[in-house]
LORO-209030 format. One record per residue (C-alpha): x, y, z. Coordinates in steps of 0.5 Angstrom, whole numbers, plus 500, padded with zeros to 3 digits. Example, Ala and Ser with C-alpha at 12.3 -4.5 7.8 and 13.67 -1.06 7.14 Angstrom:
BEGIN
525491516;527498514;
This chain:
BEGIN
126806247;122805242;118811241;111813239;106819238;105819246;112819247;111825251;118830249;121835255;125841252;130845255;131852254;125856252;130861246;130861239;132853238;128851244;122854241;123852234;124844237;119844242;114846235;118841231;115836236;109838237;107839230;109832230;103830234;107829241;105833248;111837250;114840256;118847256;123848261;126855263;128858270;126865267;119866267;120872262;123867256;118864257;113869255;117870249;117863248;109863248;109869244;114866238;110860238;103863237;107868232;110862227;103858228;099864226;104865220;104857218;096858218;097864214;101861208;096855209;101850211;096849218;089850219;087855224;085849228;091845227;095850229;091851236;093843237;099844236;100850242;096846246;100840246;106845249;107846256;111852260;114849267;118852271;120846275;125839272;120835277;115835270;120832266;118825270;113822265;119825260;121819254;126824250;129830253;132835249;137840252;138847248;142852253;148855252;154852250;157851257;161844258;160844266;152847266;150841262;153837266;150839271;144840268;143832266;146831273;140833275;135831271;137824272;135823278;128825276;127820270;126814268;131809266;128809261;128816258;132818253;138823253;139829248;143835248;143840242;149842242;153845236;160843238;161840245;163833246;158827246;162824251;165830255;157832257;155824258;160823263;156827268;151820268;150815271;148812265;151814259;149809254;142813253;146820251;146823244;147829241;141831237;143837233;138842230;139848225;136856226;130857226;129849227;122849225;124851218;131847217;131841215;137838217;139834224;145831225;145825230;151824234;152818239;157818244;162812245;158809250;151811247;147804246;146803238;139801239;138808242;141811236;137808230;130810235;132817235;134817228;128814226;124818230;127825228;126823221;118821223;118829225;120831217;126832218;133830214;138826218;145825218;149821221;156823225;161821230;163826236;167830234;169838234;164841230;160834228;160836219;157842219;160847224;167842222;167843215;164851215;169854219;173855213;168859209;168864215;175863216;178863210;174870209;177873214;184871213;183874205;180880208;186881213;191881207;188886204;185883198;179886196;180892201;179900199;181905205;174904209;175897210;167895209;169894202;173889203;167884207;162887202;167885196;168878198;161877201;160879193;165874189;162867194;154870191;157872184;161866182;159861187;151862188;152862195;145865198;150870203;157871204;160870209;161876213;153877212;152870214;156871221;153877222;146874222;148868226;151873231;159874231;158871239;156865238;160864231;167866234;165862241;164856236;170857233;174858239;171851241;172847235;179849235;180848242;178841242;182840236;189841240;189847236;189846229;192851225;186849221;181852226;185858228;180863231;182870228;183876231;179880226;173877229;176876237;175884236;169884234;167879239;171884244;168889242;161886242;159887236;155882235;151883228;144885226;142883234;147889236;146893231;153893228;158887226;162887220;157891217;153897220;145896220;143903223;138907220;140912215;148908214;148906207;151899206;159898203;159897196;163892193;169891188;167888182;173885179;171878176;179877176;180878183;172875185;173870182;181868186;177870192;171865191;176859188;181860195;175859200;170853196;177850195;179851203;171848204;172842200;179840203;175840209;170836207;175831203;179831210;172829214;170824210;177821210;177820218;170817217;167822221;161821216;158818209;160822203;153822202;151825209;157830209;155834203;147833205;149836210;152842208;146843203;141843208;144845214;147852212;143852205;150850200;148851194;152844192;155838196;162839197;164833194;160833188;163840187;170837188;168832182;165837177;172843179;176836178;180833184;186835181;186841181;183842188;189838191;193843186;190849189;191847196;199844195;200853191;197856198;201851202;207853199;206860199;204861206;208855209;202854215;198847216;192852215;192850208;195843209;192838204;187833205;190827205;185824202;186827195;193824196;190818197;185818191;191820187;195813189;188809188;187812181;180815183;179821179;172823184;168821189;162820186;164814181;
């Protein structure tokens, strides 16, 4: 399939993510089609596209006129029927393995042979959805990042039957969109939700030890949300960056990557976040996470301690270029793209692996062999990928 501007695009899902991908192409110059069963989501949908236009026209990125052609390019269906002139269809519903399927299932019997197969899915198996198709080498996984009309990272991610022609079209086409693309293999987590579990994990499990804590429990994620920004230019700590994704989405992403990986200690969900989960404590959606957003609650403050901010901050960057090392290691992707992605997926301030080489391989192997032997887990298992450079002589990754 080589695509074009009259290549007309299919949406599933009229949410936050359908709805920014459902604009992401139609600013793009092709008609698309969004599908939701539930016509008030659909009112949404309507209403947040005229909101993000109205806003892009106030920032002068669109004319008014611009901006009405884009609207106009977006159809709300209610009906899978529509999808039968589709080209490309993105799928952007919840994170459930047999739904999709089913999904897909159905939507095949309706398109062409012709038509593409895609699915945004953050951390499902490629294959896993595409063993509901009867042709499986037209499925991809074409994974975009909250809010999608602003980030600008897409990871694509082919599937074991997924024709390789297929993925260079995709691939082109999506950076014809203006967007930044990688490349990844399918596996749990794909590079970005792979590689950042550790930023939240490891978080939680410096909290849970009473690290940074005071007796309120609050000063623990306040502090430690501090050290990552203090000393790490982090944008958002990671307590606060769970509670903006939502603690649902984030430990049912957790829960699926560490299931599929045979459960590997390394993405061991915690019970501090099952809790809160449970709890329904969702973040900001829900008024409380980690911290309490109701009118009135003055926010944590936290404890200032260079000594002690700048162990917290070194234990998780360590944990999180471990993991980076271990990824490119088992090629699930270029070191170029892992750490593009880590930069313009979830707005790192630098690649994992560049940092690696600025902090000194050595002494990021160091680290993690002092934590291995101090907890004796698989958690802090080292990448053998430092071992590994360490045998060929290699003293970074960017030589």
């Amino acid at each position: 399939m080589t695509f074009s501007k009259k290549s007309v695009v299919g949406i599933v899902g009229s949410g936050a993510m359908g709805t920014g991908i459902a604009q992401v192409a139609a600013m793009a110059g092709h008609n698309v089609l969004m599908f939701d069963t539930n016509i008030t989501a659909l009112g949404k949908a309507k209403f947040s596209l005229e909101l993000n236009l109205q806003k892009a026209v106030e920032k002068h990125k669109l004319k008014q006129e611009e901006a009405n052609t884009v609207f106009s390019r977006i159809n709300l269906i209610q009906s899978l029927q529509n999808f039968a002139d589709c080209d490309l269809i993105i799928e952007a519903i919840i994170e459930d393995l047999k739904i999709k399927q089913q999904l897909f299932h159905d939507i095949e019997n309706i398109v062409s042979k012709d038509c593409v197969l895609a699915t945004n899915t953050s951390s499902l198996s490629i294959a896993s959805i595409s063993s509901a198709l009867q042709i499986p080498k037209r499925f991809l996984g074409i994974h975009f990042f909250n809010p999608a009309h602003i980030m600008p990272l897409v990871e694509i991610i082919p599937g074991i039957l997924t024709d390789t022609a297929i993925v260079a079209d995709c691939k082109k086409l999506i950076d014809e969109w203006g967007k930044l693309t990688v490349l990844a293999k399918d596996t749990p987590g794909f590079i970005v939700n792979r590689v950042a579990r550790s930023f939240y994990g490891e978080a939680i499990r410096i909290y849970e030890e009473g690290f940074a804590d005071l007796p309120d429990g609050q000063a623990g994620f306040a502090t430690i949300d501090w050290a990552m920004k203090e000393f790490g230019g982090f944008k958002m700590g990671p307590f606060e960056l769970m509670d903006f994704i939502g603690n649902d989405i984030n430990y049912k992403v957790t829960e699926s990557v560490w299931e599929q990986f045979f459960y590997e200690p390394r993405f061991k969900p915690s019970l501090t976040q099952k809790r809160l989960f449970e709890a329904k404590l969702f973040g900001h959606k829900s008024g409380k996470g980690y911290y309490n957003y109701s009118d009135g609650v003055a926010m944590p403050v936290a404890i200032k301690n260079k000594a002690a901010g700048e162990i917290i901050f070194s234990r998780i960057l360590t944990m999180l270029i471990n993991e980076a090392a271990d990824t490119l290691y088992l090629k699930i992707a270029t070191k170029e793209d892992i750490d593009l992605a880590m930069t313009k997926g979830v707005n790192y301030p630098k690649g994992l692996l560049k940092w690696a080489d600025e902090i000194g391989i050595d002494k990021c192997l160091g680290t993690m062999e002092k934590l291995y032997a101090e907890y004796n887990e698989d958690r802090y298992r080292p990448s053998t990928m430092f071992r590994k450079m360490k045998r060929e002589g290699k003293t970074k990754f960017y030589e």
